[in-house]
N, C-alpha and C positions, 0 to 999 in steps of 0.2 A: 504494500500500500504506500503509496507518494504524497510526499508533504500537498500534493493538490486537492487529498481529501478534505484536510481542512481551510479550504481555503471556497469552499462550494459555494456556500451561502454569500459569501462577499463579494466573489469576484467572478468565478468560472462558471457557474451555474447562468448567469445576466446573460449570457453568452448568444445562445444557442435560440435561435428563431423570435427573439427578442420583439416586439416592433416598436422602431426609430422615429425616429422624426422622419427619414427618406419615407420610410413605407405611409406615413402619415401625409407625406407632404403627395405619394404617387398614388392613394387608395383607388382615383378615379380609372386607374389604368383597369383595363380590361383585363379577366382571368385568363385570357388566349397569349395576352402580350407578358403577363407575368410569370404562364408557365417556361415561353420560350425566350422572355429576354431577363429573366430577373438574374441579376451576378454578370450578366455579360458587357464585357469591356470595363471590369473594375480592378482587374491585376493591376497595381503599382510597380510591381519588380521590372515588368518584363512591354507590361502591355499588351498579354495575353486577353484574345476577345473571350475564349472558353476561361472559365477558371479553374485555374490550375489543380491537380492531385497530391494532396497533402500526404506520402506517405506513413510520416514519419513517428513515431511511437513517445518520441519526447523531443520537448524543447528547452533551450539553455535560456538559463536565467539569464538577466541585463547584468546583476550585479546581487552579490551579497544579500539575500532578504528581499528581492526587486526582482520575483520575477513576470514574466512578459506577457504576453494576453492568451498566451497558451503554454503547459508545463506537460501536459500527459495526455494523450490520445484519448483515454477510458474516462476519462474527465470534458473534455473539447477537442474539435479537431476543424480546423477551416472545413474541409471538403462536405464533412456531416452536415455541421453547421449549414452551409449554403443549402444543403436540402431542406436542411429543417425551417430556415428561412422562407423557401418557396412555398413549401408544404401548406407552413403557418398564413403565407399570406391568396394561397388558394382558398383554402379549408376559411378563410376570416375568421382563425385564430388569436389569441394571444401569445401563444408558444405552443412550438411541436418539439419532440424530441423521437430520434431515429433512431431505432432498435435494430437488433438483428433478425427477426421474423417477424411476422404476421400475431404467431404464439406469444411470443416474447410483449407483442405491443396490446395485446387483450390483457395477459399476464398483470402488465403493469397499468394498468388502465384502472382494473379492479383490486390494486395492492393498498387501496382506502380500508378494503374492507379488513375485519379482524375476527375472532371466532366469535361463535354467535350472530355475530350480525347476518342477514336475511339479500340475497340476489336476487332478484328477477328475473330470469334469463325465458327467451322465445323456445318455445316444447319443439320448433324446427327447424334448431339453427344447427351451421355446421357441424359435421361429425367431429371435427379437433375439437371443437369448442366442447359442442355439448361433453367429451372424452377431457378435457380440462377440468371446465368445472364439477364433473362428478369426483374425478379424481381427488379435486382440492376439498372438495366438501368430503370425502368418506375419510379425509384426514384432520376434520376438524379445521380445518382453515376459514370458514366460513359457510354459512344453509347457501342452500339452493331451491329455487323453486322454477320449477319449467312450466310456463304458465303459455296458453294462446293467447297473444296480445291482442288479438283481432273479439276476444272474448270479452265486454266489456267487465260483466258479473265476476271472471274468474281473474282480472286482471286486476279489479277492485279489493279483491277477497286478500288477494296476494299482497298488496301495499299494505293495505288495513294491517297486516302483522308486525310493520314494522321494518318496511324492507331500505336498505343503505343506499341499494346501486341498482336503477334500472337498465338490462341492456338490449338495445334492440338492434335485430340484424335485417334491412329495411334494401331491396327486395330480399325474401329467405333465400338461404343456398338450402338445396336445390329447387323447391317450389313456386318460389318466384312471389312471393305471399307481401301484398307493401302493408305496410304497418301506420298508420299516420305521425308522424312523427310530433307534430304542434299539440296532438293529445296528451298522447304519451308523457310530453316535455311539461305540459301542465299537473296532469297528475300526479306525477314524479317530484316538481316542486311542491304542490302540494302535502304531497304525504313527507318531505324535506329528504329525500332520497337525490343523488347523482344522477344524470341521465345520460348512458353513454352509448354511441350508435356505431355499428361498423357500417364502412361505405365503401364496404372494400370495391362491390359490385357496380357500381358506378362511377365511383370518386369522382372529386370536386369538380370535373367536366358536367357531371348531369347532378349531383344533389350537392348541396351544403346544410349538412344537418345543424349548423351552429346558426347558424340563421334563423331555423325553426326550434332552436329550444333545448338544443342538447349541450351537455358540458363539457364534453369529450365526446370525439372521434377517433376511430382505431381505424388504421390500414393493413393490411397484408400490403407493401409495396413491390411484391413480386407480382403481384396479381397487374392490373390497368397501369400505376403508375410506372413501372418500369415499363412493360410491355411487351420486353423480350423473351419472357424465359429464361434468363441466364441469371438471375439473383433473385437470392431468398435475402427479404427486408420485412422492417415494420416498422408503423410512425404512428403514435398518441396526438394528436392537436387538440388543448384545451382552450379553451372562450374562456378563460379567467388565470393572469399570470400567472399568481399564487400558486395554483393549482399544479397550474404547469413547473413552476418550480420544484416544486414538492417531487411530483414526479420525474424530472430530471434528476433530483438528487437521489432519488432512491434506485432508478437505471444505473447510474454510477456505484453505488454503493455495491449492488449487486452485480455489476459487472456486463450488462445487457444491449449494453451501447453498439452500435452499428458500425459494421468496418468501413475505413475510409475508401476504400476499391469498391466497394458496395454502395454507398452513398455514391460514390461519381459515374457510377453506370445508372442509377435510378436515375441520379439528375439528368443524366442525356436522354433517358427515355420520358423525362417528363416533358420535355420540347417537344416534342412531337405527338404531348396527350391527345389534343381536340381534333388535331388531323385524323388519330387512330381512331379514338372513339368516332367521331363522324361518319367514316366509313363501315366501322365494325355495326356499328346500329343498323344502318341500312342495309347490310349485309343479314342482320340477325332478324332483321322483319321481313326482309322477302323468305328465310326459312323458314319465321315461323308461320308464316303463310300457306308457302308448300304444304308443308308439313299437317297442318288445321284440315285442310282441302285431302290428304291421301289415307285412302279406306282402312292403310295399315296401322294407323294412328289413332288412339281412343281420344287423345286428350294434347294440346298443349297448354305449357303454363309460359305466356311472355306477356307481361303489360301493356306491351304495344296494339295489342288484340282488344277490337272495344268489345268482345263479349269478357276477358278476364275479369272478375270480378273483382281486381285493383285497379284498371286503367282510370278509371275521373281522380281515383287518389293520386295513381302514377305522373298524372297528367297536370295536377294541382302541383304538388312538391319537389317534382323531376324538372329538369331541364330536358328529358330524353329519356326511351325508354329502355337502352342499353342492348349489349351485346351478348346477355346469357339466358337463357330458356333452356326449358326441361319437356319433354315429350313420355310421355304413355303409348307403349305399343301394346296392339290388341293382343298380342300372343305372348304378353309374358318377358320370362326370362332368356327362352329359348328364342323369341323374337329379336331379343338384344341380342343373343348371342351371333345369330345370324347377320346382324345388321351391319355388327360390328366386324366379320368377319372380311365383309363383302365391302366395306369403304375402303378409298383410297388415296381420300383427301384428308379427310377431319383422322386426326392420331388418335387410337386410344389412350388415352393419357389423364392423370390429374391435373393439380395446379387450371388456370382459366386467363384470361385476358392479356396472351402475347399475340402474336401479329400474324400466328399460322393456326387453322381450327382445331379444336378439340373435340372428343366424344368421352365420356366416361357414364361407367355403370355404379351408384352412389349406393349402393346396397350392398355391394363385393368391394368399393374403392372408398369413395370422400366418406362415407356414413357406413363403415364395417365397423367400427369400435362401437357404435352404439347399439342396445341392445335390442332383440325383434322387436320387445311391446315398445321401444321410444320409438322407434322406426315408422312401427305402425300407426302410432298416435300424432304421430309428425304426416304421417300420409307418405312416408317414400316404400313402395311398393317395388316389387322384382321386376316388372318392365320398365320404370321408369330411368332414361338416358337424360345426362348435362348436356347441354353444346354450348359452347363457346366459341364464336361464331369471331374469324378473323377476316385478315384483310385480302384475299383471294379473290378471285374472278365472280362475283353472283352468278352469272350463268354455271361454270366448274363445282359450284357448291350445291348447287339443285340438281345437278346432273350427276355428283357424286350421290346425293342422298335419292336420287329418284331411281336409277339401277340398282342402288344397295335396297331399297326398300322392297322395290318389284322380286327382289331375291328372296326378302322377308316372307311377303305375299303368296309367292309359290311354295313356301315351305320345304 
């Protein structure tokens, strides 16, 4: 441990996605021009337009007892920094701090809570998740309650106990299920509880949960905001310093801080979010189209659909209806298995929003840690397939899914 530990609260903690008077003075700038110009053309050494990759693990004091505006990577690091920066002034945060997973950034999201105290958590949310929080709770770290938040009665019941942290995961992986978020965010203060949302499925391109009421935001930034698939990240954005302090100091203390290499490949995949997303939607509504329309199909779930019974909500608190949907095939698991045999474009794969398509089966892959009856009660059924729908040809992706299906079809 480096004399930077004590030094959190005064100096190194201020650090990290901080907002300045710049950010105060540029707020009017558009979220498009923030993801792709914010850090650019601000290197002094060199005059570098990217900004530069800070590898370095530690930095030399100025002098005796003086030192510099950075002492130890696991404490600050320019390159994090700069994400957390962008992050924060996507999200219209007060401060983000950059973790190393998705896990790590729910982890620390919900480290307010302490034994005894009562979670909220969606009866549909991912399978890491939902396999988190059971784990943390069967250890006494904190209740648990998996509650439908779409259930007004049962969501009511659930506070009323006394709950610390509400968290909603607003569209569900994999159902696709929007949550209202401006309710939620009311009832949550009302009962004096936390309200915290992952967005991972949209990110700041189509929702800004702080906007409507929540206190924190949690990212997977391997998921939309990188976009590539090649980094595993994750970033907290809270709407109140304090908070965000707090939890900067305790990613530190623990150790959970985001590697610099990590942080500078997000940041480049973050310039080119609104391009990706923009595509990748219009991509994932002519699927879910297809898809709606072919006899081997019982069901889709994508908000972009005006019969889903989230689209008016989708449409009120989205800027967009995104690039992931789930489908029901009529035949099951056996139907998957076929379906998936017979594509050539979408990967069977986990993980979701990099730039080439995805298929996964969430019963055998993202939701196999949880157990049948939560499965069941969440609604994820043995035919039901993820798509994550990227930036490929629309014509190439109907015609990979319409041979694969007619294969389905013929059984």
């Amino acid at each position: 441990m480096g004399q930077g530990d004590a030094r959190d609260r005064s100096r190194g903690l201020e650090r990290e996605s901080d907002v300045s008077d710049e950010s105060v003075v540029r707020e009017q700038r558009r979220a498009e021009t923030i993801a792709a110009a914010n850090g650019i053309g601000t290197d002094t050494a060199f005059g570098a337009v990217t900004p530069p990759l800070y590898l370095s693990t530690t930095y030399t004091f100025a002098e005796f007892e003086q030192p510099r505006a950075y002492d130890y990577a696991r404490l600050g690091n320019p390159t994090r920094d700069q994400l957390a920066d962008t992050l924060a002034k996507l999200e219209g945060g007060a401060r983000a701090v950059v973790v190393s997973s998705g896990m790590a950034a729910l982890d620390l999201a919900l480290s307010p809570l302490r034994p005894g105290d009562l979670l909220v958590a969606p009866h549909d949310c991912y399978g890491g998740t939902h396999r988190l929080l059971s784990m943390r709770a069967a250890r006494g770290h904190y209740r648990v309650a998996f509650v439908d938040q779409g259930d007004e009665a049962a969501l009511a019941a659930a506070l009323a106990e006394g709950a610390r942290i509400v968290l909603t995961e607003t569209p569900s992986n994999p159902l696709m299920r929007i949550t209202d978020i401006r309710r939620v965010a009311a009832l949550a203060k009302a009962a004096g509880a936390l309200f915290v949302v992952d967005n991972t499925f949209l990110s700041p391109a189509l929702q800004r949960p702080l906007s409507l009421g929540a206190d924190l935001v949690v990212h997977s930034t391997t998921k939309f905001l990188n976009g590539h698939s090649d980094v595993i990240g994750g970033a907290v954005i809270a709407a109140d310093a304090t908070l965000g302090d707090e939890l900067a100091a305790w990613a530190n203390t623990v150790g959970v801080t985001g590697s610099p290499f990590d942080a500078y490949l997000t940041l480049r995949g973050v310039r080119t979010l609104f391009a990706r997303i923009e595509r990748q939607e219009r991509n994932a509504a002519a699927v879910a189209a297809f898809l709606d329309r072919h006899p081997a199909v019982a069901r889709v779930h994508y908000p972009g659909l005006p019969a889903h019974p989230g689209h008016a909500l989708a449409k009120a608190q989205q800027a967009g209806f995104g690039a992931m949907l789930s489908a029901e095939l009529a035949g099951g698991r056996e139907a998957v298995r076929r379906l998936v045999g017979a594509l050539t474009i979408f990967s069977l794969a986990e993980s979701l929003g990099g730039v080439e398509s995805l298929i996964a089966h969430p019963v055998t892959m993202t939701h196999a840690a949880m157990d049948p009856e939560a499965r069941e009660r969440a609604g994820v059924g043995d035919g039901l397939v993820r798509l994550s729908v990227g930036l490929e040809a629309e014509t190439d992706l109907l015609a990979d899914l319409a041979q694969a299906l007619d294969i389905v079809a013929k059984g």
